[in-house]
ROBAPA-331779 format. One record per residue (C-alpha): x, y, z; residue in one letter. Coordinates in Angstrom, 1 decimal, m for minus. Example, Ala and Ser with C-alpha at 12.3 -4.5 7.8 and 13.67 -1.06 7.14 Angstrom:
BEGIN
TORRO     c1     c2     c3 residu
TORRO   12.3   m4.5    7.8      a
TORRO   13.7   m1.1    7.1      s
This chain:
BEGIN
TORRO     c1     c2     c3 residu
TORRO  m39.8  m10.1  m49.3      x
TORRO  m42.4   m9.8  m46.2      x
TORRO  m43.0   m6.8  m44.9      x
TORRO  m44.0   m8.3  m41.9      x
TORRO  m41.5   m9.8  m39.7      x
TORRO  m40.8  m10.3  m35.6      x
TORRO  m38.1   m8.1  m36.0      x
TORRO  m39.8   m5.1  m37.2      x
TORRO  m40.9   m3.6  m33.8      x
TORRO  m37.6   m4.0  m32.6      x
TORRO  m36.2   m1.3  m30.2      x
TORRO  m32.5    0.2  m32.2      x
TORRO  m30.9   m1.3  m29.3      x
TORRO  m31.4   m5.2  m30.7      x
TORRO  m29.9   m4.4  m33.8      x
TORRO  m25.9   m3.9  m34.0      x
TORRO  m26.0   m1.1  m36.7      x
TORRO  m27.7    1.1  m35.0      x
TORRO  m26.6    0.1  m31.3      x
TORRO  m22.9   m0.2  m32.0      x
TORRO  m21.8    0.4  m35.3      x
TORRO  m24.1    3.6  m36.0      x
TORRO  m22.6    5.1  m32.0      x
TORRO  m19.5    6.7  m30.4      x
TORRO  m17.6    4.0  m28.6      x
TORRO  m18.5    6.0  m25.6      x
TORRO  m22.2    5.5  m26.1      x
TORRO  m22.1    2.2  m26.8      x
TORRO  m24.8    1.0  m23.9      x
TORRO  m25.1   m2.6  m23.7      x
TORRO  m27.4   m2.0  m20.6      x
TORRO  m30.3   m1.1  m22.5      x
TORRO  m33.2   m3.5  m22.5      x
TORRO  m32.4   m5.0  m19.4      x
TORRO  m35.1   m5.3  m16.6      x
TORRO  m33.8   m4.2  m13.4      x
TORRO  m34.1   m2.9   m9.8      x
TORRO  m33.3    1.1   m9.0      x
TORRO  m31.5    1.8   m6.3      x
TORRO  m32.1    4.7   m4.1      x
TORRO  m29.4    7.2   m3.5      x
TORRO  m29.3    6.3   m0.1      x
TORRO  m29.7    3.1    0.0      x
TORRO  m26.5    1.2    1.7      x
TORRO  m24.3   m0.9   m0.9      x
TORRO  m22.1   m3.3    0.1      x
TORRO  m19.5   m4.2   m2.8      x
TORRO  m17.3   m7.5   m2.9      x
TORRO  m15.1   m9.5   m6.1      x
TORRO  m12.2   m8.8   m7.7      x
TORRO   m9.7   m6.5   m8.3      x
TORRO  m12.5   m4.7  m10.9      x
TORRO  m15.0   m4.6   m7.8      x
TORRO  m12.6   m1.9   m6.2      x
TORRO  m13.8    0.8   m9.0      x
TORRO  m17.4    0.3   m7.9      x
TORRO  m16.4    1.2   m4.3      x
TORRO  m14.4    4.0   m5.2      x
TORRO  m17.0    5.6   m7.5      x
TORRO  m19.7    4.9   m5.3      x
TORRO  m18.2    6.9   m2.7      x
TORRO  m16.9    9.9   m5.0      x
TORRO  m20.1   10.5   m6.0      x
TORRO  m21.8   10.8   m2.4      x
TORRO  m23.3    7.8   m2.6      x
TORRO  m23.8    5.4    0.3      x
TORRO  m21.3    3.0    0.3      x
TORRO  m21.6    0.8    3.4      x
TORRO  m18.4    0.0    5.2      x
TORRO  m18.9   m2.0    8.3      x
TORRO  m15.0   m2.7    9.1      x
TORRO  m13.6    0.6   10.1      x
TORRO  m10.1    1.2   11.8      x
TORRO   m9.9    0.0   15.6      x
TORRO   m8.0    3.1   16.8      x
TORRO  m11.2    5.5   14.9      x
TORRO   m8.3    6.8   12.2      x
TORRO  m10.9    6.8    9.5      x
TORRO  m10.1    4.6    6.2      x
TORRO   m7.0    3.7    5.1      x
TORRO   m7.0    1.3    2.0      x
TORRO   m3.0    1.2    2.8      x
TORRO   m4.0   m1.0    5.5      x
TORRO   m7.2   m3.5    3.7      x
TORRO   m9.6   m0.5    5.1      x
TORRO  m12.3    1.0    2.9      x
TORRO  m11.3   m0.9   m0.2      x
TORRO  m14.8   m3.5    0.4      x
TORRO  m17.1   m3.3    2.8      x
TORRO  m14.8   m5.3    5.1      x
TORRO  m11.6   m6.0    5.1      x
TORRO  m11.5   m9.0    3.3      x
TORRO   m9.5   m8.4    0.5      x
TORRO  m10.3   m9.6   m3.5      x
TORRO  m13.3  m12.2   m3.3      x
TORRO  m11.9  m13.9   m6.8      x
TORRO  m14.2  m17.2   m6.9      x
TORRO  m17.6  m18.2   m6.2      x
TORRO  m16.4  m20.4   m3.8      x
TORRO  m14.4  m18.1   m1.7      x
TORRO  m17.7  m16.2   m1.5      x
TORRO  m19.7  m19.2   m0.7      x
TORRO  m17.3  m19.7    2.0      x
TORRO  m17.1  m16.0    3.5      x
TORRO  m20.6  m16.4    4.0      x
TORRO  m20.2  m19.2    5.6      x
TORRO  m17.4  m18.6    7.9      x
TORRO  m19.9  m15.6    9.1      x
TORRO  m22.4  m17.8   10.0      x
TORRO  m19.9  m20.3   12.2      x
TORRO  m20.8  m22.8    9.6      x
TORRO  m17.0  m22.9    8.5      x
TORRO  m14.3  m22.6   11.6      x
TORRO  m10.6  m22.8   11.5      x
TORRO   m8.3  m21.8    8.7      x
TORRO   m4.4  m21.8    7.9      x
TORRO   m2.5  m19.3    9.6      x
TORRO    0.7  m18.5    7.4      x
TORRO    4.6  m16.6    7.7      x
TORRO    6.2  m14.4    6.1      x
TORRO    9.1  m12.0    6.3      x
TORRO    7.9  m12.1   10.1      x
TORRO    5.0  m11.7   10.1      x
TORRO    1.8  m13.9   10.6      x
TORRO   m0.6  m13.9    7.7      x
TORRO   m4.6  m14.5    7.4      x
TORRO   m4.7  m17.2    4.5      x
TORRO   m8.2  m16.1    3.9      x
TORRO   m6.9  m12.6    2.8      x
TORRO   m3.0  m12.5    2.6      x
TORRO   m2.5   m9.3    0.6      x
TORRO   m5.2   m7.2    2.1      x
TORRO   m3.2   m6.7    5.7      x
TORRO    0.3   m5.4    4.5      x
TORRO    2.9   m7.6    6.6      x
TORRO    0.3   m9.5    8.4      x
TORRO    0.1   m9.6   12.3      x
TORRO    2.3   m9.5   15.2      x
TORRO    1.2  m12.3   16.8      x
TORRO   m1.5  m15.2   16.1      x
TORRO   m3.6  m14.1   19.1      x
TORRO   m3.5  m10.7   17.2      x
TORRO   m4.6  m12.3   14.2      x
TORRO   m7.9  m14.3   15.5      x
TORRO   m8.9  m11.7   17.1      x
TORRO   m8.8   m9.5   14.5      x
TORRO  m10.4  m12.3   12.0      x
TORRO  m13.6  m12.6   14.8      x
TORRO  m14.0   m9.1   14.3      x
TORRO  m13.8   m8.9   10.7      x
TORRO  m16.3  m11.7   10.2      x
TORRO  m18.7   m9.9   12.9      x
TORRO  m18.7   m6.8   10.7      x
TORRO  m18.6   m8.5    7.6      x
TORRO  m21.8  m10.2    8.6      x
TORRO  m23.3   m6.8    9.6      x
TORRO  m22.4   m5.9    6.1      x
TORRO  m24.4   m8.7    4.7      x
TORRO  m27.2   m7.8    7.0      x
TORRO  m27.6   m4.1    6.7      x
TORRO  m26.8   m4.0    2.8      x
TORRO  m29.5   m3.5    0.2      x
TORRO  m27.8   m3.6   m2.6      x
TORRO  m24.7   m6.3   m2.9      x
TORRO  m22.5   m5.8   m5.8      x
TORRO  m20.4   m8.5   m6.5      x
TORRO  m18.0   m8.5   m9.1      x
TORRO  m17.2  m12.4  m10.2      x
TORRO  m13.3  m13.0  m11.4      x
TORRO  m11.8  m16.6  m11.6      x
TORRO  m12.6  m19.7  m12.3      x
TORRO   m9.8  m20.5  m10.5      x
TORRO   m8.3  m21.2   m7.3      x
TORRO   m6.3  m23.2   m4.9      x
TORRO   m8.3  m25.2   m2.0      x
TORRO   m6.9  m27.4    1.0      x
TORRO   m7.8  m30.8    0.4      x
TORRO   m7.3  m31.9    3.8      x
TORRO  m10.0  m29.2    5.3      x
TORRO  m11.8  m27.7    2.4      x
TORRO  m10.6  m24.2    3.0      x
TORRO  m10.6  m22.1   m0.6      x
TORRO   m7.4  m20.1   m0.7      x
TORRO   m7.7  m16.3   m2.5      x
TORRO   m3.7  m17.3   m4.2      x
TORRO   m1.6  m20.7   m4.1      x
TORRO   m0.2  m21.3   m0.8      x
TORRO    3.9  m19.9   m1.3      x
TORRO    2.8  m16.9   m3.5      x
TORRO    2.7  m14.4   m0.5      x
TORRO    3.0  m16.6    2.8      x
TORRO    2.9  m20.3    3.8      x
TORRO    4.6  m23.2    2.2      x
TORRO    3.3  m24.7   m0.9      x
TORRO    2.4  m28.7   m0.3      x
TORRO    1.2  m30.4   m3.8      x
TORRO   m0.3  m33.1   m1.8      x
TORRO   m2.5  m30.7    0.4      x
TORRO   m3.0  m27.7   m1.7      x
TORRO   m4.8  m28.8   m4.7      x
TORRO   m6.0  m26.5   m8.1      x
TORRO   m9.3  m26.2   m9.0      x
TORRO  m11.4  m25.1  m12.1      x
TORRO  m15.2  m24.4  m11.6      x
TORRO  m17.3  m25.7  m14.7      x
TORRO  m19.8  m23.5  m15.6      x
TORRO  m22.8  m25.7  m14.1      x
TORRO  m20.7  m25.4  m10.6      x
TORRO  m20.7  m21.8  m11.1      x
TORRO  m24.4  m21.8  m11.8      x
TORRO  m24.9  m24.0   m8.7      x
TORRO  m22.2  m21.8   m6.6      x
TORRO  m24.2  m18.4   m7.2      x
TORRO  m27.6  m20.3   m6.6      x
TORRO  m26.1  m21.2   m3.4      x
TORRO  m24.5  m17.7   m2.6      x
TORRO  m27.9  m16.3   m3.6      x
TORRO  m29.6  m18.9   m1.1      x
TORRO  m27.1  m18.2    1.4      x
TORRO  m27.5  m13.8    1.7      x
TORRO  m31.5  m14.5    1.5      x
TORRO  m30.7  m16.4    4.6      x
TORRO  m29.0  m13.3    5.9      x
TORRO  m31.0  m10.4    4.7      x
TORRO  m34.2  m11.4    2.9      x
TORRO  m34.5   m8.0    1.7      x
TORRO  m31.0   m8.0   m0.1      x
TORRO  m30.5   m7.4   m3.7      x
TORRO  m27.5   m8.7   m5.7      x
TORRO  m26.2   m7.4   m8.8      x
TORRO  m23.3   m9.4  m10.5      x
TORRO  m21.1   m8.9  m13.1      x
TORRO  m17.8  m10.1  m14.6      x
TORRO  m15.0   m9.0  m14.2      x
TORRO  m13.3   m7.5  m17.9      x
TORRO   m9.4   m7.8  m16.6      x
TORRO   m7.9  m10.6  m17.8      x
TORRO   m5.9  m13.7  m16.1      x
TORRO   m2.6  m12.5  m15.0      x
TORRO   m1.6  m16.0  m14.6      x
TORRO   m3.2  m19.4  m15.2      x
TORRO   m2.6  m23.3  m13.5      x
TORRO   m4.9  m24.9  m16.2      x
TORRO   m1.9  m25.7  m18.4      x
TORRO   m4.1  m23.5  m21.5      x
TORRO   m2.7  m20.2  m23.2      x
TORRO   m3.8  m17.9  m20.6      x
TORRO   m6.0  m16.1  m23.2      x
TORRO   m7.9  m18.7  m23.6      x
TORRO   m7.7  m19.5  m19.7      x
TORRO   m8.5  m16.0  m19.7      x
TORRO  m11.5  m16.2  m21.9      x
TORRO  m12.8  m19.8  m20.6      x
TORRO  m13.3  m18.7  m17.2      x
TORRO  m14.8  m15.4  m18.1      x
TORRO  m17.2  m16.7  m20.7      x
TORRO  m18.2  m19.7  m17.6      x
TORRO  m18.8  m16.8  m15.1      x
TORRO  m21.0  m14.6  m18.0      x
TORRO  m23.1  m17.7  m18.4      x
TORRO  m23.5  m18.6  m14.5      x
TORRO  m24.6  m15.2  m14.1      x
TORRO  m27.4  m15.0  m17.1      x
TORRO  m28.7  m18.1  m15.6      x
TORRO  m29.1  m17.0  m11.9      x
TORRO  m29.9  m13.1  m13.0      x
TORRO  m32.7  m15.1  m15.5      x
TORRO  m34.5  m17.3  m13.1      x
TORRO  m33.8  m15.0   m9.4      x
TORRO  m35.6  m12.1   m8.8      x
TORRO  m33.6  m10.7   m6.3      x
TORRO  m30.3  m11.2   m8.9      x
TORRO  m29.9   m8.4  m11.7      x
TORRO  m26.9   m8.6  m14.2      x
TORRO  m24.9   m5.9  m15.4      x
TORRO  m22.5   m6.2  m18.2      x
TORRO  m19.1   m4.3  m17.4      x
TORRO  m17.6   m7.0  m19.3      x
TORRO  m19.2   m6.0  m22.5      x
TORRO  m18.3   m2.5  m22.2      x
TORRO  m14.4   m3.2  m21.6      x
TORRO  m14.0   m6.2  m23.7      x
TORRO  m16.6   m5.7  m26.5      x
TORRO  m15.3   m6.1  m30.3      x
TORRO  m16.1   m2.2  m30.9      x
TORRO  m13.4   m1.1  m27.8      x
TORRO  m10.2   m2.7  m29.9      x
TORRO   m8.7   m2.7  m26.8      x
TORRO   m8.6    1.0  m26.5      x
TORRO   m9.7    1.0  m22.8      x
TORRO   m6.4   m1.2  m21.7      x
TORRO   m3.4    0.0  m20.8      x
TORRO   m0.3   m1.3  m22.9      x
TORRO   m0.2   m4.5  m21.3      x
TORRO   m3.9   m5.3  m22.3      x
TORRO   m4.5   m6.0  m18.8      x
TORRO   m5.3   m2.6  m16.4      x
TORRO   m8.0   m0.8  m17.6      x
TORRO   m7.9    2.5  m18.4      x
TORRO   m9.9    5.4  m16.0      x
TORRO  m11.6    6.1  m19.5      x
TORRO  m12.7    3.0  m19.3      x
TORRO  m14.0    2.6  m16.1      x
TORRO  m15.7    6.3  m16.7      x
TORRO  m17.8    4.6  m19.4      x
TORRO  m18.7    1.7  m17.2      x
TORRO  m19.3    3.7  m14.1      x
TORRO  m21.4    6.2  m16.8      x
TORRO  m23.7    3.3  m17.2      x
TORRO  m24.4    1.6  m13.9      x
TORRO  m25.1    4.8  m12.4      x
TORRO  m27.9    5.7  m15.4      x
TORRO  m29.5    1.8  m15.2      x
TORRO  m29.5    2.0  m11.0      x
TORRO  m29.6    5.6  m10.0      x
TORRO  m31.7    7.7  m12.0      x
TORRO  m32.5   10.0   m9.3      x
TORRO  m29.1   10.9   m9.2      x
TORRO  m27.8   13.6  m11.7      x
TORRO  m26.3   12.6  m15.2      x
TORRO  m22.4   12.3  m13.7      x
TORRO  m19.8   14.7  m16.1      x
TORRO  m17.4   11.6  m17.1      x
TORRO  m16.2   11.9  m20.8      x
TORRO  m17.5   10.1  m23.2      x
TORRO  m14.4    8.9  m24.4      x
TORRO  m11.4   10.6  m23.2      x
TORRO   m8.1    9.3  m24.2      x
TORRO   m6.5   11.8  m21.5      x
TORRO   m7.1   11.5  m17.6      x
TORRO   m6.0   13.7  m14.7      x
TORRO   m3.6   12.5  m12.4      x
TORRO   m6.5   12.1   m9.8      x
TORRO   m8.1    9.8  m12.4      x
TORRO   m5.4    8.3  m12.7      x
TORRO   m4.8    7.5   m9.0      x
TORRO   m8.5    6.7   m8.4      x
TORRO   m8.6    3.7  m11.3      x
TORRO   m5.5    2.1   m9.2      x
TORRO   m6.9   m0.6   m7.3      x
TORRO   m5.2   m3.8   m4.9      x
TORRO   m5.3   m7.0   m6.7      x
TORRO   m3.7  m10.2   m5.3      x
TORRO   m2.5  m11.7   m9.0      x
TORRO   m0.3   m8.9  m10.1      x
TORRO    2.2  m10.7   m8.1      x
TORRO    2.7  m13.0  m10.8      x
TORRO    3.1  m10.2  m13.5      x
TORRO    7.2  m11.0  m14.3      x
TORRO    7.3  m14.2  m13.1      x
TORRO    8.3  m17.1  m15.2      x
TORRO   10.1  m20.3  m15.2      x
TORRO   13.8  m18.6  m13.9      x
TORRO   11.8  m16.8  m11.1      x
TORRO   10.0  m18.4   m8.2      x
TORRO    9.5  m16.2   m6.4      x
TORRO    9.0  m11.8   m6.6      x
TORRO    9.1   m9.4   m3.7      x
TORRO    6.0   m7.7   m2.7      x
């Protein structure tokens, strides 16, 4: 046998003996090798995706870092994530699909206008983020007012950031075919009436998710020239699919898509960086040890690990941050602090004998 192969000057982090096998679950480090940007302890980070995105906020914050939030309350009452505040940067609820982001960004720049404006239990209901406003708005003047204001301070978000984190979700989602308007959940889940001839599924493909975050990418350079993005993918599974696939499959489709769109865009933009969450939670080595018994939520053990990472790959200046390496325990303020808002647990116990479930 050659002694002399391309292998041989390796790093231990390109072989999976000694980078997984050979290492405590908790030191697994799938970050390693990567190329990236560093970012500055005070440098303002906006954060926007799904349900996963919220732990990035919430860390950010704990540890004194600058997380930018440009939609506070009107009355000065501080955050309150009971009431959409402080869970982003604005209030705009679980950004699921490239599209909705595409849009967002859009809808801040006037270039998208209009939208549906729901009911339910009373209340009217922003169909661009129906679960981030608990029981909606009094009125509809209330609620166009308050959707000009949160897409002036979501635009001041995507102007004053330096860092944007965005966490990508689904493959998924529900679009008006009439008007183009990307819903976050089917019209009828939580407010408005369901209309198969209007509201119409749709599945990205993973070349429309490359194209998506090329456009996303084109679209905040627009904004902010100066604006990094770092994506990743989200690790929680589909709580419920519309492609008529096993939803672990579903599941596993739309992340795998997502993974891809974001290798390609991290790969060829120099402003994009990558960082794998989704290989920490979901890699072969966890056995599903960082999921909670329904193999959905993910444990605060879990998101220690991940958290662990990011903040060695993008904040070395900060101090090494005392997470465990891997606890099977968490305090209840762990426990509280890995809860997070997400728009598709309403489907969790719904099935063919129930339509709908109260939230």
């Amino acid at each position: 046998m050659s002694r002399n192969h391309p292998y041989l000057l390796n790093p231990d982090f390109t072989f999976w003996d000694r980078a997984v096998s050979e290492k405590a679950v908790g030191e697994i480090n799938p970050a390693l090798g990567a190329q990236s940007f560093q970012i500055h302890p005070t440098d303002p980070v906006m954060t926007m995706g799904s349900c996963f995105a919220q732990h990035v906020s919430k860390r950010l914050s704990k540890e004194g870092c600058n997380f930018l939030v440009t939609e506070n309350h009107p009355n000065n009452q501080g955050l309150n994530a009971d009431a959409g505040f402080g869970v982003f940067t604005g209030r705009y609820g679980n950004i699921y699909t490239i599209e909705q982001a595409i849009q967002l960004a859009k809808r801040c720049l006037g270039e998208v206008t209009g939208g549906d404006i729901w009911t339910h239990k009373g209340g009217f209901i922003d169909s661009y983020r129906p679960r981030s406003i608990p029981g909606g708005f009094d009125s509809k003047e209330a609620l166009l007012k308050d959707r000009q204001n949160h897409l002036d301070a979501v635009l001041k978000g995507f102007q004053s950031a330096k860092i944007l984190v965005f966490t990508l979700g689904l493959t998924e989602g529900w679009r008006n075919t009439q008007t183009g308007q990307i819903y976050p959940i089917a019209p009828g889940v939580a407010g408005g009436e369901y209309d198969p001839d209007i509201h119409q599924p749709f599945n990205m493909s993973v070349l429309e998710c490359i194209s998506g975050l090329q456009e996303f990418s084109t679209l905040m350079k627009s904004i902010n020239p100066m604006i990094k993005i770092i994506l990743t993918v989200s690790p929680v599974p589909l709580a419920a699919t519309h492609s008529g696939k096993h939803v672990l499959t579903a599941t596993f489709s739309s992340k795998s898509k997502l993974r891809a769109a974001a290798e390609v865009i991290s790969n060829s933009e120099k402003n994009v960086d990558y960082f794998p969450s989704f290989e920490i939670i979901q890699g072969l080595a966890q056995s599903g040890r960082y999921f909670e018994h329904n193999l959905r939520e993910v444990r605060a053990n879990g998101v220690d690990h991940v958290m662990r990472i990011f903040f060695d790959k993008y904040f070395p200046k900060i101090a090494k941050i005392g997470f465990g390496l891997d606890s099977n325990s968490a305090s209840e303020q762990d426990l509280k602090n890995s809860q997070v808002l997400c728009d598709e647990d309403i489907f969790i116990g719904m099935g063919e004998n129930q339509t709908e479930r109260q939230i």
